[in-house]
C-alpha positions as CSV (number, residue, x, y, z in Angstrom):
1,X,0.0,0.0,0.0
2,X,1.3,3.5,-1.3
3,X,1.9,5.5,1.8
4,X,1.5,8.8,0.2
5,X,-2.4,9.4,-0.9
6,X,-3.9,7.0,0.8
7,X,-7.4,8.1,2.7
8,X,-10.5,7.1,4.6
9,X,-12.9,7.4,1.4
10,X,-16.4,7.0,2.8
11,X,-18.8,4.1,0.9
12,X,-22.2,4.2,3.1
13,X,-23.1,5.6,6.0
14,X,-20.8,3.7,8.2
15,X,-18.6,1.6,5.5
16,X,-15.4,2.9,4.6
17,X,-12.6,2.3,2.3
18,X,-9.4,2.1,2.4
19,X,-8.2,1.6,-1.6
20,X,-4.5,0.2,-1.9
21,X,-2.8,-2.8,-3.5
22,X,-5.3,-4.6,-1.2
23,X,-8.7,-2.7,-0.4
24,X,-9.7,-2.9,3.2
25,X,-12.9,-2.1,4.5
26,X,-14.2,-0.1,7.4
27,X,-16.9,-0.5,9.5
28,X,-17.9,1.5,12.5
29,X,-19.6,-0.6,14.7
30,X,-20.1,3.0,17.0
31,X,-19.1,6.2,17.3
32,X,-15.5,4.6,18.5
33,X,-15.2,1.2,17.6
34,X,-14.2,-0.1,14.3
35,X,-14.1,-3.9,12.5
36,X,-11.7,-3.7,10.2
37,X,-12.3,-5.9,6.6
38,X,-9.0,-7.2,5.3
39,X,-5.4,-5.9,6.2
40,X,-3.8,-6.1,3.2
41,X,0.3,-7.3,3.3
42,X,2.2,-6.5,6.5
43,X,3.3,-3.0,5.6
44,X,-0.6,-2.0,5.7
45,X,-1.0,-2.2,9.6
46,X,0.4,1.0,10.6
47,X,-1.2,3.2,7.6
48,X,-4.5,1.6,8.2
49,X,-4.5,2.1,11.9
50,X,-3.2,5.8,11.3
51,X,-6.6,6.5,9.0
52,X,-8.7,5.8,11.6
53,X,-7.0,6.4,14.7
54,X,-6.8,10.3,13.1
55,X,-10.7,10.1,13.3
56,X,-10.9,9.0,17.3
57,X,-11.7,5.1,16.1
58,X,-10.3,1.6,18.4
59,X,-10.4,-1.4,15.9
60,X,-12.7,-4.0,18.1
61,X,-11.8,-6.8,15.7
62,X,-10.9,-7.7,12.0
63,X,-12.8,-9.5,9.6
64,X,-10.7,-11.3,6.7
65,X,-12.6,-12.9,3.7
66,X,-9.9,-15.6,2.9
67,X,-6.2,-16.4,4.3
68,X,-4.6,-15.2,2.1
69,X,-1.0,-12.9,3.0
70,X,-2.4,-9.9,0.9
71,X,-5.4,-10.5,3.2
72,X,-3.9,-11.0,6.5
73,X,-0.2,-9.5,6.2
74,X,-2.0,-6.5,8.8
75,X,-3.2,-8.9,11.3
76,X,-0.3,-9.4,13.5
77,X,0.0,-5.7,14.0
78,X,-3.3,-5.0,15.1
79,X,-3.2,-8.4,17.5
80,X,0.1,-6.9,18.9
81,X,-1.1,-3.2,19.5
82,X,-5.0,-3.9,20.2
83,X,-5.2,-7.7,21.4
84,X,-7.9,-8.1,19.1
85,X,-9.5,-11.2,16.8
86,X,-9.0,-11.8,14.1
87,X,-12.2,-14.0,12.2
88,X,-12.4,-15.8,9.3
89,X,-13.9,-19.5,8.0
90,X,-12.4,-22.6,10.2
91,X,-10.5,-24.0,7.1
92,X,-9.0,-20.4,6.2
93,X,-7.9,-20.3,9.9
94,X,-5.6,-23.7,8.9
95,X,-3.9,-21.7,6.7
96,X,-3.5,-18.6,8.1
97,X,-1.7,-20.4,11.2
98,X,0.4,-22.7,9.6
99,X,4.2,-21.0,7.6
100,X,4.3,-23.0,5.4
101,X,0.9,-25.1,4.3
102,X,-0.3,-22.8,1.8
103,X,3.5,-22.9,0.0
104,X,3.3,-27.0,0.1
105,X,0.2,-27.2,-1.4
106,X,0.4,-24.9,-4.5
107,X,4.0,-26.7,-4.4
108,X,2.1,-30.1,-3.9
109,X,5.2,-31.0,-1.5
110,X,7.9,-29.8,1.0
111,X,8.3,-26.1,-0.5
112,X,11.7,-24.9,-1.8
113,X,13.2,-22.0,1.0
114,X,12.3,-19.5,-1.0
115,X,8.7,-20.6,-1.5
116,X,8.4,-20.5,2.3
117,X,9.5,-17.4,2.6
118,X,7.3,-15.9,-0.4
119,X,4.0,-17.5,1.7
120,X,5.4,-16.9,5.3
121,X,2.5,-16.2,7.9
122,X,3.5,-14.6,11.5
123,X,2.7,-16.7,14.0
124,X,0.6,-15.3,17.4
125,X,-2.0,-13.3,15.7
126,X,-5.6,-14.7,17.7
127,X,-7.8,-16.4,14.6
128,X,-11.3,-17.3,15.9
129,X,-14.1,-19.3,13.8
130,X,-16.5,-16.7,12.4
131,X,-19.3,-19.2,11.8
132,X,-21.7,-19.1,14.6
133,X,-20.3,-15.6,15.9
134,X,-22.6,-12.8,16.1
135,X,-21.0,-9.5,15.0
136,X,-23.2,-6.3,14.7
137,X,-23.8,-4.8,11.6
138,X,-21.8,-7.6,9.5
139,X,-23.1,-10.9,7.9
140,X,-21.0,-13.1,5.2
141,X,-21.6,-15.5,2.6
142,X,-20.1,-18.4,1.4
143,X,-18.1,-17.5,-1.8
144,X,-15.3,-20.8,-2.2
145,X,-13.1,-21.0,-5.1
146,X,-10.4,-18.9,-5.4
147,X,-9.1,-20.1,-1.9
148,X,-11.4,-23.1,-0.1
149,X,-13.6,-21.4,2.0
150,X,-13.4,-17.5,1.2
151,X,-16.5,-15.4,2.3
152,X,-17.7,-12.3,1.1
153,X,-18.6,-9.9,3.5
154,X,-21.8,-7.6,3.9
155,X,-22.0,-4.6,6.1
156,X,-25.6,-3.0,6.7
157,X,-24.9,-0.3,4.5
158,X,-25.4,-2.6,2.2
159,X,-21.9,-3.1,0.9
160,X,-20.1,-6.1,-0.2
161,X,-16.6,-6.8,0.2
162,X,-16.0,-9.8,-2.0
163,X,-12.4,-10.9,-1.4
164,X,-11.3,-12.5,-4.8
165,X,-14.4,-13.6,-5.9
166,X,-13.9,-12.1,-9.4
167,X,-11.4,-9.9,-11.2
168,X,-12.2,-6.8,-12.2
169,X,-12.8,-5.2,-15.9
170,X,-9.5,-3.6,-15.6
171,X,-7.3,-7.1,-14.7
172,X,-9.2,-8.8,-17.0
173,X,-8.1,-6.0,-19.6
174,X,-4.4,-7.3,-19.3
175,X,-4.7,-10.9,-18.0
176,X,-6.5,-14.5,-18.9
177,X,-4.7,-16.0,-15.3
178,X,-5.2,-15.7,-12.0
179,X,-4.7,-17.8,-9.0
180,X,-8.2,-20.2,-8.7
181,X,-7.7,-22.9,-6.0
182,X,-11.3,-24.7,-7.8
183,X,-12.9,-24.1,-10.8
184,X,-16.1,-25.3,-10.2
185,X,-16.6,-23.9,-6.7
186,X,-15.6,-20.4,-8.1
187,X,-18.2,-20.7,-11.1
188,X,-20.8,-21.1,-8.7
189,X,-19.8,-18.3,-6.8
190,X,-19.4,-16.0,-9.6
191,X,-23.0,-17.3,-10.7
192,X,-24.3,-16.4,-6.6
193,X,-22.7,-12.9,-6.8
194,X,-24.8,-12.3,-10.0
195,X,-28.1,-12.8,-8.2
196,X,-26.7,-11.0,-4.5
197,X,-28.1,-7.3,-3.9
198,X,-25.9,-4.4,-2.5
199,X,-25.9,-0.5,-3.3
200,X,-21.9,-1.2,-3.7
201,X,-19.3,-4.2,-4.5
202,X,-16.0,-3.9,-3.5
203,X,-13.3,-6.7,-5.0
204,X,-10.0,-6.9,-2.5
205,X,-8.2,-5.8,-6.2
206,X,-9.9,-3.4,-8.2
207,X,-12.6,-0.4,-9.2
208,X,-15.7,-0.6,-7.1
209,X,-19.1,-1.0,-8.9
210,X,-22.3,-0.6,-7.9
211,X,-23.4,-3.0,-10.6
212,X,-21.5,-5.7,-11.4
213,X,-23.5,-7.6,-13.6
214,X,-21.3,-7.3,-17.0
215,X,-18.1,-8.0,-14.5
216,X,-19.5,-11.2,-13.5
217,X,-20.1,-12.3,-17.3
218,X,-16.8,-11.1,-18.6
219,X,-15.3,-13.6,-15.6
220,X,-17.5,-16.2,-16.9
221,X,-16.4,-16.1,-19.9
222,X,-13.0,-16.0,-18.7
223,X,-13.6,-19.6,-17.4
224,X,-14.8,-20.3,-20.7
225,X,-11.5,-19.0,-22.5
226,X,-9.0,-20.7,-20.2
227,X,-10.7,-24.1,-20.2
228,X,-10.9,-23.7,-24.0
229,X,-6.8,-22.7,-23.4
230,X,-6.2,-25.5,-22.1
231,X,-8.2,-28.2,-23.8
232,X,-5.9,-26.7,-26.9
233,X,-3.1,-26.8,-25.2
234,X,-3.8,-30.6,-24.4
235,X,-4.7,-31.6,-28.4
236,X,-1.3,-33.5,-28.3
237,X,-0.9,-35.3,-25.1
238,X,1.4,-33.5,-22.8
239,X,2.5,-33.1,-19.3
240,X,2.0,-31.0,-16.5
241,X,5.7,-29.4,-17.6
242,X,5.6,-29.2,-21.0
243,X,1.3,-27.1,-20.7
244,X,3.1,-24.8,-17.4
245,X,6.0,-24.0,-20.3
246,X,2.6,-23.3,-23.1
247,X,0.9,-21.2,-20.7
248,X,4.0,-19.1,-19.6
249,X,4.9,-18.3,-23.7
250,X,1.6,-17.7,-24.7
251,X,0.1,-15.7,-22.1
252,X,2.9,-13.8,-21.3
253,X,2.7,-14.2,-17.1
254,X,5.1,-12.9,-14.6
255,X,8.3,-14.9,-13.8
256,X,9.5,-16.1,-10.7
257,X,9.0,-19.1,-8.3
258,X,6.1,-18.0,-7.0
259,X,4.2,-17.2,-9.7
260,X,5.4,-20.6,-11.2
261,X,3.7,-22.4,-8.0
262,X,0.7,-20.5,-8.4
263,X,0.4,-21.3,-11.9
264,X,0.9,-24.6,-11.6
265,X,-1.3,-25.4,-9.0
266,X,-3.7,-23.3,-10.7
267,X,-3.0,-25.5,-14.3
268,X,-3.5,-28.9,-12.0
269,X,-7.6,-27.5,-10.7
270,X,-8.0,-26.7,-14.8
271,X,-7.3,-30.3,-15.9
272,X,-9.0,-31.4,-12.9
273,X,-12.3,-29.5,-13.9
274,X,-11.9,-30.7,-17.3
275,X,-11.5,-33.8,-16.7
276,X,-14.6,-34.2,-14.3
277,X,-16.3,-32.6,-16.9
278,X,-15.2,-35.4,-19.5
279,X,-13.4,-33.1,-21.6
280,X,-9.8,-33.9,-21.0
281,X,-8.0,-37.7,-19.7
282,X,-5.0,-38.2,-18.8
283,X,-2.6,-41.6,-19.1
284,X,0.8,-42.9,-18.2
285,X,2.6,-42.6,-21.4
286,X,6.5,-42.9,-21.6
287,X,6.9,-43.1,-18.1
288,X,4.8,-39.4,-17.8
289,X,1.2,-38.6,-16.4
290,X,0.0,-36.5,-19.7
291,X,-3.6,-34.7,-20.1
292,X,-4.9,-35.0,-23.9
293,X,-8.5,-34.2,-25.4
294,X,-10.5,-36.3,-25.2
């Protein structure tokens, strides 16, 4: 998050937001207390809790819609300064305590060093289980997919904070790929956030909308292009190597390990979607598990 230009921009009558590489929402449970809605990395903490401390606000607790680091890299300053919770789904929680789980599954083994370091999480931030906790003014909803059990999260404004449940106009603009954990569960919730109602919807990356109806279908047929990517990709028969090396070339993604994890673990719920679909196998040839049309 840019330190210079960043402000409390106001969204409803108590929602706020703070836009940055992450947005994080800002909800004021009264005239002093404050959940905050996603921290953004660890270099967020400080700016975030300078916004609101300027306006007399105590975060009470924090909110996160997945476990992401660029969702949860604030929460360990906040638990140190305030002693407050941090909630989130039971499964996310997994994640969010363990250093190096998320790493060794996009890996899908013991990660490399460097890999652990990219997905490090600070230990001794207090995650609780948001499902059967009461918290005023703010309800959630199940949106799974991009990470197992992400949640949007609804404030009583009336505004939505929907985590990575789609990408906005603008990434779509310059990018086919992005990190989806299952393809399925993420069509569904792109198909759910088509039918929710809110006066806004605010993506953790990206331009706030109050109607995000032609967002939602330019992601669908996103799904649509990248299975189709990939069922071309897989004409010949070919391993999980040779379509990573394909996809790299011909859409033109960022380099570096992990990006190449991502990717890759991102490739494997692709074939896996096509394949329970009955669009792609895959076979032990030459001494190689390879995905081909089928």
């Amino acid at each position: 998050m840019e330190v210079r230009n960043v402000q409390l921009e106001q969204a409803g009558e108590r929602t706020y937001i703070v836009k940055g590489r992450t947005n994080t929402g800002i909800y004021c449970i009264d005239d002093s207390r404050v959940a905050i809605i996603d921290t953004g990395f660890a270099d967020c903490g400080s700016i975030i809790d300078n916004l609101i401390s300027e306006r007399g606000w105590k975060p009470e607790y924090i909110v996160n819609t997945h476990s992401h680091i660029d969702h949860t890299g604030g929460n360990k300053y906040f638990n140190d300064k305030y002693h407050i919770p941090s909630y989130m789904m039971k499964r996310e929680i997994m994640f969010a305590q363990d250093p190096e789980l998320e790493a060794a599954y996009m890996n899908g083994g013991y990660p490399a060093r460097k890999l652990r370091e990219g997905f490090a999480r600070p230990a001794g931030v207090d995650y609780r289980d948001i499902e059967g906790t009461e918290l005023k003014g703010i309800e959630y909803t199940d949106l799974p997919g991009h990470s197992p059990e992400m949640i949007g999260i609804r404030t009583d404004d009336g505004i939505w904070f929907t985590g990575d449940a789609y990408l906005s106009k603008g990434y779509l603009k310059n990018h086919m790929f992005a990190f989806i954990y299952q393809i399925d569960r993420f069509v569904e919730s792109l198909e759910k956030l088509r039918k929710m109602e809110g006066s806004l919807f605010i993506p953790s990356h990206g331009t706030v909308e109050e109607d995000i109806t032609d967002t939602i279908r330019l992601n669908l047929d996103n799904i649509e292009r990248m299975s189709e990517f990939f069922l071309d990709i897989c004409a010949e028969a070919r391993g999980i190597d040779e379509i990573l090396k394909c996809m790299f070339e011909k859409l033109n993604m960022p380099r570096g390990i992990g990006y190449y994890a991502m990717a890759s673990s991102t490739a494997r719920s692709f074939l896996s979607y096509l394949q329970d679909k009955d669009e792609l196998q895959c076979q032990f040839l030459d001494n190689v598990n390879k995905w081909y049309r089928k």
